[in-house]
N, C-alpha and C positions, 0 to 999 in steps of 0.2 A: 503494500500500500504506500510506503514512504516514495516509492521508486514514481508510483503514482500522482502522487501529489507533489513532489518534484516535477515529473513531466506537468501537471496542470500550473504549477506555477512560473514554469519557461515557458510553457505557450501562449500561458495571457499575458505576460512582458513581451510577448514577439507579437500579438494581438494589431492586427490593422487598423487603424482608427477609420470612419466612413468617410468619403473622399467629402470634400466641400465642394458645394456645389458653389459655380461661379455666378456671379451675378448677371442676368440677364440684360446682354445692352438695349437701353432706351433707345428709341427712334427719334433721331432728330430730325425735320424738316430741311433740307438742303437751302439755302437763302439763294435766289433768281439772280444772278448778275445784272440783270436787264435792270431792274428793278430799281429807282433810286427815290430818295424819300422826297414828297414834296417841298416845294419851295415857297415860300410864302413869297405873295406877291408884294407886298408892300416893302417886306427885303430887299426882292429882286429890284425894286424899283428906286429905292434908294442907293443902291450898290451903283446902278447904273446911271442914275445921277453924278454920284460920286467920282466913277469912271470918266462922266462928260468933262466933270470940272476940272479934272485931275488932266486931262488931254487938252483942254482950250487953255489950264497954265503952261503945259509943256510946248504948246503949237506958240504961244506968245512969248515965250523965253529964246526958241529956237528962232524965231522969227526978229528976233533983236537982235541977235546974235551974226543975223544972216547965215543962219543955216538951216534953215527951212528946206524940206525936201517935198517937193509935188504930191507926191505919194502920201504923206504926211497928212498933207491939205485935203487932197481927198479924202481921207479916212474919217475925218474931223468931220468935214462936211455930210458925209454917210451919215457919221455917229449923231449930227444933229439931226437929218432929215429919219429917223428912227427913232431919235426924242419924241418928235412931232408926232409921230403915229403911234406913241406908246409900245414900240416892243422893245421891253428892255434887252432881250438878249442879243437883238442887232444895235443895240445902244453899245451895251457894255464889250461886244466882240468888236465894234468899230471903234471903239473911245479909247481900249486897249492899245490896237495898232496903231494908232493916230499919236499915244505917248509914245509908245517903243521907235517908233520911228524917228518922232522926233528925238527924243535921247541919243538916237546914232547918229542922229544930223550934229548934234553936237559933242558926241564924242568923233566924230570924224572932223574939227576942228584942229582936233590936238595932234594931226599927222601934217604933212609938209605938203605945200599945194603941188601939183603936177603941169608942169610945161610942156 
């Protein structure tokens, strides 16, 4: 009996404990790329404002400076005539180019003229 209860007490120390069960992964919903959150219109509309002002000081800087570039001017021009009809996103994407532009009209001051 002892030989026996020896073996019963090496097999429940060797005894497998039950596997853990894992946790069942949750379902996430994948988020749409396409998808972007609304804009509030009164943001957009002062952004684009903003943009205008921010391009008619750059077009009047550049323009003192004499370094106004056409391209410039037109953009400026775009960006008011899309004030006027209220879409700001052609406001704020013309009012953009109309600064960038201008800024390289006058960083292209600081290289040496060409003969």
């Amino acid at each position: 009996m002892a030989g026996a209860a020896a073996l019963a007490v090496a097999l429940a120390g060797c005894a497998v404990p039950e596997p853990v069960k894992a946790p069942e992964p949750v379902a996430i919903a994948p988020e749409t790329p396409g998808a972007a959150p609304a804009i509030d219109p009164a943001a957009a509309s002062e952004e684009a404002k903003a943009l205008l002002a921010q391009a008619e000081t750059d077009i009047q800087r550049a323009r003192a400076r004499r370094a106004l570039w056409q391209k410039a001017w037109e953009s400026l021009v775009a960006a008011r005539a899309s004030a006027a009809a209220r879409d700001n996103a052609a406001t704020a994407s013309h009012a953009r180019r109309a600064s960038e532009l201008a800024q390289l009209g006058l960083e292209q001051l600081a290289y040496p003229a060409v003969k």
